[in-house]
C-alpha positions as CSV (number, residue, x, y, z in Angstrom):
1,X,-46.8,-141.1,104.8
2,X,-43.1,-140.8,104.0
3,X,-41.4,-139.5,101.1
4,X,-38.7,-141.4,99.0
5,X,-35.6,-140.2,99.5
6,X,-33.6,-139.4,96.6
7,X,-31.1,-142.2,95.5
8,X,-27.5,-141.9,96.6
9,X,-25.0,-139.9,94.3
10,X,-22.5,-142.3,94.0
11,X,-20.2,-144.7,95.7
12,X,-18.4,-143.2,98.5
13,X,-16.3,-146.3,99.5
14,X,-15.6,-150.2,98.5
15,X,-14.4,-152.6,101.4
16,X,-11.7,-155.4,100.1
17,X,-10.5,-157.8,102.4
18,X,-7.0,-159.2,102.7
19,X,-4.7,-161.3,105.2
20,X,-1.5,-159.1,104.6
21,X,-2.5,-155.6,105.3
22,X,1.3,-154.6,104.6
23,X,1.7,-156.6,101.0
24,X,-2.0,-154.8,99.9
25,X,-0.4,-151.7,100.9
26,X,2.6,-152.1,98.8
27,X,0.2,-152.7,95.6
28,X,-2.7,-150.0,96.5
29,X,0.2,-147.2,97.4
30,X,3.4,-148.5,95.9
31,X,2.1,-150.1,92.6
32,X,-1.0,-148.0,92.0
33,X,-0.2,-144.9,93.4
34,X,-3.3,-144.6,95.9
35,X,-2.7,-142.4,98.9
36,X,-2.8,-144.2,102.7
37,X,-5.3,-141.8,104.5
38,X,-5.7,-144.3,107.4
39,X,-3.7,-147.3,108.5
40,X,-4.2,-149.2,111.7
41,X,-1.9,-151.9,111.9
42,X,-3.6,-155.8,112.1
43,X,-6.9,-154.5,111.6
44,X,-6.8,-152.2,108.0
45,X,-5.5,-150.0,105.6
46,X,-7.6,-147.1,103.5
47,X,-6.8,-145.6,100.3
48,X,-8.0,-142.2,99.0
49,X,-9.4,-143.3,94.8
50,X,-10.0,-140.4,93.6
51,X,-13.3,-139.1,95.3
52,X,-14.3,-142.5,97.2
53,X,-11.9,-144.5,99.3
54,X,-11.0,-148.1,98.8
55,X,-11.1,-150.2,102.3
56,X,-8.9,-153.3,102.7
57,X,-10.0,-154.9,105.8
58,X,-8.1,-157.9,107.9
59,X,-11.2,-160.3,107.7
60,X,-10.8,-161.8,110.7
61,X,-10.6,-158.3,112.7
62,X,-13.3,-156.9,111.1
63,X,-15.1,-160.3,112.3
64,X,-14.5,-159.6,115.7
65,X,-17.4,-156.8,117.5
66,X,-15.9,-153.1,118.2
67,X,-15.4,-152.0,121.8
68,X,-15.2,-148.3,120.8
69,X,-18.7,-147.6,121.9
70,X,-17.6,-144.0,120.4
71,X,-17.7,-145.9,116.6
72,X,-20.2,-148.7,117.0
73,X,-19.5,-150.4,113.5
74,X,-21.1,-154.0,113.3
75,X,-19.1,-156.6,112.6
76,X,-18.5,-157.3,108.6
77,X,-16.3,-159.4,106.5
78,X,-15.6,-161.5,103.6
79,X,-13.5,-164.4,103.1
80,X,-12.3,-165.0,99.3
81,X,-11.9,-163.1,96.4
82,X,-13.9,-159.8,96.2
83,X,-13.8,-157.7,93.5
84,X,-13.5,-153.7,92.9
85,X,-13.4,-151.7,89.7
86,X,-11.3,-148.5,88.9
87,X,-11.9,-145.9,86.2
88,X,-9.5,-145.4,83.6
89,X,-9.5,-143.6,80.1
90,X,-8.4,-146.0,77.1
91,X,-4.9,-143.9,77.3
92,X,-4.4,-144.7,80.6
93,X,-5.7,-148.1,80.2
94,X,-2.5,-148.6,77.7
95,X,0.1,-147.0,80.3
96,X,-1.9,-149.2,82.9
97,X,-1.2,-151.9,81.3
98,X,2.3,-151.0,80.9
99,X,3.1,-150.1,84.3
100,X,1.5,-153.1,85.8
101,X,3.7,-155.7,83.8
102,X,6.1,-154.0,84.3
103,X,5.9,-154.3,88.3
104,X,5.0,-157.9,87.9
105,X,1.6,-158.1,88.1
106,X,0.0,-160.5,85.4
107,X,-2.8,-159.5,83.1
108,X,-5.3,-162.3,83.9
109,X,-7.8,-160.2,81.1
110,X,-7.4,-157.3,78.6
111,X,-10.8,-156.8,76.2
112,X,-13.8,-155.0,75.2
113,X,-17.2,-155.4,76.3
114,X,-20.0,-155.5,73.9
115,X,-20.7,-151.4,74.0
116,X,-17.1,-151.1,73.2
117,X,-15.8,-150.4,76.7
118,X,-12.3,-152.1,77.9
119,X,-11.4,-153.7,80.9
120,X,-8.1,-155.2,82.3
121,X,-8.3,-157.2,84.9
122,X,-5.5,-158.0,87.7
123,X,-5.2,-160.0,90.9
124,X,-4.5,-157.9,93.8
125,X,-1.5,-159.9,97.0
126,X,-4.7,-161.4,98.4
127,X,-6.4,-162.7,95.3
128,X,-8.7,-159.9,94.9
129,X,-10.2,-159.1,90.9
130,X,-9.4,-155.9,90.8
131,X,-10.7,-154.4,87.1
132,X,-9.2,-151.2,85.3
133,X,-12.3,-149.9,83.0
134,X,-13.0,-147.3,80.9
135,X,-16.0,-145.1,82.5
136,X,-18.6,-145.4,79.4
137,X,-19.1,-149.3,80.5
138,X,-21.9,-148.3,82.6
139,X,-22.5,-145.0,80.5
């Protein structure tokens, strides 16, 4: 007989994908702030996000099978837009706003979900959603 495990504590990291690792780095580090902890060039760039790490993936590398028996990660990918979601407070959510029209990126949303929660959403260089959200939306 085997015991249930218990369930995980919380989402340690999100993969994006994108054909221009070096204009996703120049929004997830330059615009947002997010700290490179890992870059190999044509295949990906990571992010530190606060205690979980955004992944933005080449597609087609991640497409092709490692030969590093040493980290035997199977093949993954996604083609189109993916999406990812960030935790803000409301104050933040105001500067957020702010700072991102500010650097050019266009609001494609900006409102409050039915518990009262807000959410702006943005495009990231490769199309991705990528949503700024107060924390009590799933609270």
């Amino acid at each position: 007989m085997t015991t249930t495990p218990p369930p995980p504590t919380h989402v340690l990291e999100a993969a994006l994908y994108a054909d221009d690792l070096d204009a996703a780095e120049a929004f997830y580090s330059g615009i947002l702030g997010l700290e490179v902890i890992v870059r190999v060039t044509g295949r990906h760039v990571f992010f530190r996000c606060g205690t979980g790490v955004i992944l933005v993936f080449d597609p087609a590398a991640t497409e092709t099978p490692t030969t590093n028996p040493d980290l035997p990660v199977p093949p993954h990918g996604a083609r189109g837009p993916g999406h990812a979601c960030l935790a803000a407070d409301g104050a933040a959510l105001d500067a957020w706003r702010v700072h991102l029209e500010a650097s050019g990126i266009g609001i494609e949303a900006d409102f409050r979900w039915p518990n009262g929660a807000r959410s702006i959403y943005v495009r990231d260089p490769a199309g991705n959603s990528l949503e700024f959200a107060e924390p009590k939306l799933w609270g």
